[in-house]
Every structure is written in C-alpha cells, then in structure tokens.
N, CA, C and O atoms as a GROMACS GRO file, in nm:
protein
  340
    1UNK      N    1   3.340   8.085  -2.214
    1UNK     CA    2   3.446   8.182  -2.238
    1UNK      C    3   3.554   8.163  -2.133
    1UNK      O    4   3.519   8.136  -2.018
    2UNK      N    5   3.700   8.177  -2.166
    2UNK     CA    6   3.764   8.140  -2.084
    2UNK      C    7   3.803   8.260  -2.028
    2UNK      O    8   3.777   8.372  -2.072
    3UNK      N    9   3.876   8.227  -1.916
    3UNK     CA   10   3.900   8.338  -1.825
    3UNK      C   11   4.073   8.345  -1.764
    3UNK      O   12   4.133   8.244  -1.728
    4UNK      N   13   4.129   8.475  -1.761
    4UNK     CA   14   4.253   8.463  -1.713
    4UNK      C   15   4.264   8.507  -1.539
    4UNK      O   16   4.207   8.607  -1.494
    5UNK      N   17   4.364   8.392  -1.439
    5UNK     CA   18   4.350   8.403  -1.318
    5UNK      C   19   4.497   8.444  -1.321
    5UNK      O   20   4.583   8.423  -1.407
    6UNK      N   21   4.501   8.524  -1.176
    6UNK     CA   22   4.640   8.555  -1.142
    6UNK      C   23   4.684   8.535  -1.058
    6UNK      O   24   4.664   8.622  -0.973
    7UNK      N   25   4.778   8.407  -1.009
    7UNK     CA   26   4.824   8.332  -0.910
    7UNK      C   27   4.960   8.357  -0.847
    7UNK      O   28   5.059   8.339  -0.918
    8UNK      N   29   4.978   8.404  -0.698
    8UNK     CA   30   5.127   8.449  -0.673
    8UNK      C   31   5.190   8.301  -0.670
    8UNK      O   32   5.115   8.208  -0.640
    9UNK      N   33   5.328   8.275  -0.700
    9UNK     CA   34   5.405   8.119  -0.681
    9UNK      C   35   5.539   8.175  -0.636
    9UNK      O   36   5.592   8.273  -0.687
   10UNK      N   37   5.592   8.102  -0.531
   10UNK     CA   38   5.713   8.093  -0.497
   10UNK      C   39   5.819   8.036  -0.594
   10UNK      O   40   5.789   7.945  -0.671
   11UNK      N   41   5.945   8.089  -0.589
   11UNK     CA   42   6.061   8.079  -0.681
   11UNK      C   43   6.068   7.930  -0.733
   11UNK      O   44   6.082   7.898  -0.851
   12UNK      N   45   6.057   7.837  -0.619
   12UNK     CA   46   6.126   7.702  -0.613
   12UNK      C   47   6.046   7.621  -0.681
   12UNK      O   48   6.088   7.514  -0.725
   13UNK      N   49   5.900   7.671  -0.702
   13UNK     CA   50   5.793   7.630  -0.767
   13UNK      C   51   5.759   7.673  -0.900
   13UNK      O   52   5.720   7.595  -0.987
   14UNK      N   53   5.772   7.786  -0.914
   14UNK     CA   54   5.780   7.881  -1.053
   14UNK      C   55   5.872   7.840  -1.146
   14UNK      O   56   5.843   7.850  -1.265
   15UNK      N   57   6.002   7.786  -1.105
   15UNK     CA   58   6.109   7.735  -1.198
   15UNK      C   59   6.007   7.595  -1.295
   15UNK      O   60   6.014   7.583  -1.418
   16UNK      N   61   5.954   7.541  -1.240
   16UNK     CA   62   5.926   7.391  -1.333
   16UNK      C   63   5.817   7.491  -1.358
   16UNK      O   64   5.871   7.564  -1.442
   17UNK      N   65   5.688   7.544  -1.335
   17UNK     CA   66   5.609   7.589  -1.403
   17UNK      C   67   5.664   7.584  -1.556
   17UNK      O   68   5.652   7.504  -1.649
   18UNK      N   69   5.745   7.742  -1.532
   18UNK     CA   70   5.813   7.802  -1.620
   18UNK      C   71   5.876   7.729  -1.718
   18UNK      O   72   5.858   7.737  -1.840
   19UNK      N   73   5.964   7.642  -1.645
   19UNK     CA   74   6.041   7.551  -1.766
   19UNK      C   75   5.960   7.432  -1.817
   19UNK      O   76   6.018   7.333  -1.860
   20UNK      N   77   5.843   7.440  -1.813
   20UNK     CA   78   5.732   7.302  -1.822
   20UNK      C   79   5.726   7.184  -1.780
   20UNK      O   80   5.659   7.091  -1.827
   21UNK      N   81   5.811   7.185  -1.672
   21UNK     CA   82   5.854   7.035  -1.609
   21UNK      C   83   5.722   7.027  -1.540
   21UNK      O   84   5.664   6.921  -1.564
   22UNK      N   85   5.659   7.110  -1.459
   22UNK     CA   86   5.576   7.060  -1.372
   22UNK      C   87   5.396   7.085  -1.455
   22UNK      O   88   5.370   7.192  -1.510
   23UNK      N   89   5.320   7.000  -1.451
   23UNK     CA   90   5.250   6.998  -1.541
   23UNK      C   91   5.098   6.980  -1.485
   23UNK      O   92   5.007   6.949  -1.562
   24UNK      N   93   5.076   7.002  -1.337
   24UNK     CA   94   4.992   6.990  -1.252
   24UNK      C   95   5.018   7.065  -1.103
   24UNK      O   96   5.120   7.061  -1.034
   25UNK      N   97   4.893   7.131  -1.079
   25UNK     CA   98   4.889   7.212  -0.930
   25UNK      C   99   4.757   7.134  -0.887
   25UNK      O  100   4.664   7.078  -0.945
   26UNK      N  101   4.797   7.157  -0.756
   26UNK     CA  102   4.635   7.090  -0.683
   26UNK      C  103   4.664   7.302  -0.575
   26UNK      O  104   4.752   7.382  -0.546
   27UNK      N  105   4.531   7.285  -0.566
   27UNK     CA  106   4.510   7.439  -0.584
   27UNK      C  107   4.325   7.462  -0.482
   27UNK      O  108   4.210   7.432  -0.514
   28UNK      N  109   4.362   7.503  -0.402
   28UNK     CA  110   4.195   7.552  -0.314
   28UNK      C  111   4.120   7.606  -0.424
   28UNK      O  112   4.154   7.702  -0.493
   29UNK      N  113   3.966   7.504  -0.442
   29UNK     CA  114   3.884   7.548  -0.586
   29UNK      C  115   3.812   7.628  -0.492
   29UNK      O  116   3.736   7.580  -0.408
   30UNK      N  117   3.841   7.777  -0.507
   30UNK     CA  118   3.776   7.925  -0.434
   30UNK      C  119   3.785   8.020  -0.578
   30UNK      O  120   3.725   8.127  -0.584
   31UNK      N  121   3.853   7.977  -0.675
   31UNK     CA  122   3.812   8.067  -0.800
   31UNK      C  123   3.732   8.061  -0.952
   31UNK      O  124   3.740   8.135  -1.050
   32UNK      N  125   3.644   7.925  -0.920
   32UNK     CA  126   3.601   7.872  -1.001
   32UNK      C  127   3.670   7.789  -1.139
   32UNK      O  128   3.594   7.748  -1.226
   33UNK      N  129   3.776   7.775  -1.147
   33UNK     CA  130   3.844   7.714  -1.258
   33UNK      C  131   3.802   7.641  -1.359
   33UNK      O  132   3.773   7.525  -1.330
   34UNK      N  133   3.788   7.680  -1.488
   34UNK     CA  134   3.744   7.573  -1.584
   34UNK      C  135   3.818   7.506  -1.680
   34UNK      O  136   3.902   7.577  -1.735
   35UNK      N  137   3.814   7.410  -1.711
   35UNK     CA  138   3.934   7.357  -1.832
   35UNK      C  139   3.920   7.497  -1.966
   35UNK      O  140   3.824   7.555  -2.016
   36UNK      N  141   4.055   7.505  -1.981
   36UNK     CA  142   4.036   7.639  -2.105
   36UNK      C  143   4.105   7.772  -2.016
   36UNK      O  144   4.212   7.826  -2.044
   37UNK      N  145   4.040   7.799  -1.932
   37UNK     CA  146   4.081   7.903  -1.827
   37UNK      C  147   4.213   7.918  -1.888
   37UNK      O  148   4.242   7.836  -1.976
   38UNK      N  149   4.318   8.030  -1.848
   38UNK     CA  150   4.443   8.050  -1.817
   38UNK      C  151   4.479   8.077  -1.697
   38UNK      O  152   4.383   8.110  -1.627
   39UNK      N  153   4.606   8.077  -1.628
   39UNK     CA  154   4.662   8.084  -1.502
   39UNK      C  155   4.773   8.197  -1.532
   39UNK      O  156   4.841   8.180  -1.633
   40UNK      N  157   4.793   8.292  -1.468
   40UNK     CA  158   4.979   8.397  -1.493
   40UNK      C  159   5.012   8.338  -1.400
   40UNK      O  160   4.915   8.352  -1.325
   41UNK      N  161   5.114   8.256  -1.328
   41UNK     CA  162   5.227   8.285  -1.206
   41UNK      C  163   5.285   8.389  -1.225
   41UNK      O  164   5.322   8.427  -1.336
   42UNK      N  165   5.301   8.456  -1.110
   42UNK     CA  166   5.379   8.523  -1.047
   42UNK      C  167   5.482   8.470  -0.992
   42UNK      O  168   5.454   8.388  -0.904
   43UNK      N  169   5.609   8.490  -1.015
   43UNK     CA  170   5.729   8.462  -0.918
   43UNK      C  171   5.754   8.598  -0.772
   43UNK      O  172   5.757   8.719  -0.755
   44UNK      N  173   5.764   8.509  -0.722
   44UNK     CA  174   5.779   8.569  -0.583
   44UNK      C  175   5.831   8.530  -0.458
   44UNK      O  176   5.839   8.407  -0.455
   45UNK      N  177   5.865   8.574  -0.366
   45UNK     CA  178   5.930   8.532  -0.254
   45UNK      C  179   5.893   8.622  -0.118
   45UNK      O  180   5.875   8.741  -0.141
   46UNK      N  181   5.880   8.583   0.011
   46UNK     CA  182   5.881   8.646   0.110
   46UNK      C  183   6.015   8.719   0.200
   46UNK      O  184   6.115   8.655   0.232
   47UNK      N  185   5.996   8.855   0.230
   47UNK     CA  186   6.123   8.896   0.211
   47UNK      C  187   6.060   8.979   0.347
   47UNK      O  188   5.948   9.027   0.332
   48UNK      N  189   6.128   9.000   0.485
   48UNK     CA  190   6.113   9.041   0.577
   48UNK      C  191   5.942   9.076   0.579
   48UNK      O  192   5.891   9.188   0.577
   49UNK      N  193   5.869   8.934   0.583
   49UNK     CA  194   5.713   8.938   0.616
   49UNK      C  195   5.645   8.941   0.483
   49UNK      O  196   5.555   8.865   0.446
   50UNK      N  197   5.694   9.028   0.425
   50UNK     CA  198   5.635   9.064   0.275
   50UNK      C  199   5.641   8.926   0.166
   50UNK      O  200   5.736   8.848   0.159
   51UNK      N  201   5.530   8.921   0.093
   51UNK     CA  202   5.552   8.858  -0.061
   51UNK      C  203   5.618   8.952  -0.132
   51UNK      O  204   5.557   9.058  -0.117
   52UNK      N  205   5.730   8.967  -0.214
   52UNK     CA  206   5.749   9.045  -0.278
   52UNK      C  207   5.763   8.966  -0.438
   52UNK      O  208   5.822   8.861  -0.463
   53UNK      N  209   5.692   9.050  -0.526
   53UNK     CA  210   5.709   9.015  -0.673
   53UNK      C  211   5.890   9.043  -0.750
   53UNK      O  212   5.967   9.138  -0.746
   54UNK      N  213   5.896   8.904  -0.815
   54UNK     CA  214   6.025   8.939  -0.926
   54UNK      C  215   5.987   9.019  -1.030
   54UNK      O  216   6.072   9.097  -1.075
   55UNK      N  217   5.867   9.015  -1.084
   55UNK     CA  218   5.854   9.035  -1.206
   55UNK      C  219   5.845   8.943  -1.293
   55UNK      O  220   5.800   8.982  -1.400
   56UNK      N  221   5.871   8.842  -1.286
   56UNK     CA  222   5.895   8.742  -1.370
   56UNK      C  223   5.755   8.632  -1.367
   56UNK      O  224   5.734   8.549  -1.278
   57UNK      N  225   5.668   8.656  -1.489
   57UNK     CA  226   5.548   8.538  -1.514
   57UNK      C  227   5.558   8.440  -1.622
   57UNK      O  228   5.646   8.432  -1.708
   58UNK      N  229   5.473   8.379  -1.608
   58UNK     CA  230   5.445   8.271  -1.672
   58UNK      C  231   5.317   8.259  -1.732
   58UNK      O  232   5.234   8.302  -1.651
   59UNK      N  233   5.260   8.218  -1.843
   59UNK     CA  234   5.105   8.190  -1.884
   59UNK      C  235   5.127   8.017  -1.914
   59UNK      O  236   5.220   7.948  -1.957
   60UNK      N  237   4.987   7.992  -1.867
   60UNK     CA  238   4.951   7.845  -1.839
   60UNK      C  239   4.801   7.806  -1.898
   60UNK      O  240   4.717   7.896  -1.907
   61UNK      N  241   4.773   7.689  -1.933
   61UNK     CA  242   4.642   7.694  -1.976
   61UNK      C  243   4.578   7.534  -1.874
   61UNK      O  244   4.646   7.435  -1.850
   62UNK      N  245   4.458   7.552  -1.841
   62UNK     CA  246   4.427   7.417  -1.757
   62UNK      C  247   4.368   7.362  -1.885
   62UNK      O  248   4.308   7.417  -1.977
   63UNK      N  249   4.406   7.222  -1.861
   63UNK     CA  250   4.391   7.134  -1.943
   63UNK      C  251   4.269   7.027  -1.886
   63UNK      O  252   4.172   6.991  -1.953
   64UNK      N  253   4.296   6.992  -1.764
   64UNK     CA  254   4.195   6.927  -1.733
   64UNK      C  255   4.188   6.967  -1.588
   64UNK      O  256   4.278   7.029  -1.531
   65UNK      N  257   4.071   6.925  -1.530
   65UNK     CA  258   3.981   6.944  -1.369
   65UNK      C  259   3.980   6.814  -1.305
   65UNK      O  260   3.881   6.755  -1.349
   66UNK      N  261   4.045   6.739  -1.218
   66UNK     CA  262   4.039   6.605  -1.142
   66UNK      C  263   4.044   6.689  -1.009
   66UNK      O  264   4.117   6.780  -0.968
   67UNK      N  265   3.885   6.592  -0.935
   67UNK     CA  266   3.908   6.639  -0.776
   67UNK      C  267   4.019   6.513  -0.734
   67UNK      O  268   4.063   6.528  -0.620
   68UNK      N  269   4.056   6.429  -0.785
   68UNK     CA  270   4.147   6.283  -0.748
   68UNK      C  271   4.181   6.284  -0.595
   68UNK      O  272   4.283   6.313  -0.533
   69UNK      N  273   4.018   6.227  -0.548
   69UNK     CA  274   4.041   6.201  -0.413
   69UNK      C  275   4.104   6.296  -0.292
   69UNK      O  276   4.174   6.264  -0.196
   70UNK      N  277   4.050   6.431  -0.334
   70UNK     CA  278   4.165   6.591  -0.232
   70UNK      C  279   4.052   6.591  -0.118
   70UNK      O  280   3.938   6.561  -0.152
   71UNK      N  281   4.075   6.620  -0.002
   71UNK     CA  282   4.009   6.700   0.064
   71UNK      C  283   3.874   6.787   0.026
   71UNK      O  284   3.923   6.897  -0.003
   72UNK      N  285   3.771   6.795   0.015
   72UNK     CA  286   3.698   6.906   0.008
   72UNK      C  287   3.719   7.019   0.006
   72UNK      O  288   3.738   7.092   0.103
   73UNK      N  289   3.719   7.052  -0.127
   73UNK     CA  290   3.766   7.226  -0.158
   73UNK      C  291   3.856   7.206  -0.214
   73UNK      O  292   3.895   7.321  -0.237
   74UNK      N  293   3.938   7.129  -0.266
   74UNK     CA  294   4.069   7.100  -0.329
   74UNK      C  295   4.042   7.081  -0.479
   74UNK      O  296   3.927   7.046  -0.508
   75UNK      N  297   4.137   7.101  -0.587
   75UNK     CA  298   4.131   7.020  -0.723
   75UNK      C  299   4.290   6.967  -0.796
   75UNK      O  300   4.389   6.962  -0.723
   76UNK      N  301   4.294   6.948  -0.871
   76UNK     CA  302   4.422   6.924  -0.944
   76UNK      C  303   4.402   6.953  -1.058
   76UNK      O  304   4.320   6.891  -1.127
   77UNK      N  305   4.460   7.036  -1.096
   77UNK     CA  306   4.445   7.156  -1.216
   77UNK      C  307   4.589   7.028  -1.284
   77UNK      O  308   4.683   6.972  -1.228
   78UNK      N  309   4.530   7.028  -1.444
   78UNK     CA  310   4.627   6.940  -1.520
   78UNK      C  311   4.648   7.095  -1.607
   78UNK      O  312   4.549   7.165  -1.627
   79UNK      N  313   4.825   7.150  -1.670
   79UNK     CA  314   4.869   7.287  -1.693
   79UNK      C  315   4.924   7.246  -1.767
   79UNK      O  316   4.979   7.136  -1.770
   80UNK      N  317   4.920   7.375  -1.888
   80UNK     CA  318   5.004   7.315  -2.026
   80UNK      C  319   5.048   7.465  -1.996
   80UNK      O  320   4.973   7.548  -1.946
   81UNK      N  321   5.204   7.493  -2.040
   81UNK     CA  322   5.232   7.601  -2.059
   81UNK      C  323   5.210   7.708  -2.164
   81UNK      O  324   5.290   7.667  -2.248
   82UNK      N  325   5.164   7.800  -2.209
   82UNK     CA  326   5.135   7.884  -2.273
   82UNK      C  327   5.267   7.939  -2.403
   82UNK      O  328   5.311   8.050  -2.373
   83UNK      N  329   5.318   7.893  -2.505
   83UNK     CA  330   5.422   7.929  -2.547
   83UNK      C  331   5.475   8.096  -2.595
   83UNK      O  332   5.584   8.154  -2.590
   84UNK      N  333   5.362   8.126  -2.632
   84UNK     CA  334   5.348   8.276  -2.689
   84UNK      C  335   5.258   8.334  -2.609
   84UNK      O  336   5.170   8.391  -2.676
   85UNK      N  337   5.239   8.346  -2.461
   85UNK     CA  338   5.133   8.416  -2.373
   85UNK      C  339   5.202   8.508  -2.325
   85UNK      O  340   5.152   8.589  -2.247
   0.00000   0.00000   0.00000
C-alpha cells in the first residue's frame, strides 16, 4: 500500500519539482520510501531563522529506489510528477 510523505523544499528547488524539470532527489532514507509512495513538497523559505511555508505544493510519485553509490543512509528517489494530485 502506498503511502503519502510530506517533505518541506526550498523555492529554488520547488520550481523544477513543480514544473517537472527535475525528476530525481537523493534524500536521507529515515522514512522508509517505497517505489509507488507519494511525496507533497512544500515550498518554503527561511525567513529571520524560521522555515516559513508559501502555501504552494506539489504531488510527486517515486518511481524508482537507486542507492547509486550515496553514502550510507542516502537514496535517489527517481519522481514523476503527480498531474491531478
């Protein structure tokens, strides 16, 4: 069963999410991720110390799981964007 995660992302990063340019995160595997899963970004920014939310998300679906050679604890989440999420 798949599962939906909720990930904060900075502006500069959230733009290609969003517009589907960017089509892969490598991401600390601390939430169990499975191909199928969904991802929300959050757009957000730090604003005197604070993360603060735009409001503005995104739905994503992982497509595939490659550890491709990361560090321990690492993965590379392959992301298809969600069209109607």
């Amino acid at each position: 069963m798949s599962r939906k995660h909720t990930l904060k992302c900075f502006t500069d990063r959230y733009i290609h999410i969003a517009s589907g340019r960017c089509t892969a995160d490598i991401r600390r595997d601390d939430r169990g991720f499975m191909v199928g899963d969904y991802i929300e970004y959050q757009e957000g920014a730090y604003h005197e110390g604070r993360f603060l939310l735009t409001g503005n998300t995104v739905l994503v679906e992982i497509t595939y799981i490659d550890p491709w050679s990361l560090p321990t604890g690492f993965i590379n989440l392959s992301i298809k964007k969600v069209e109607n999420g």
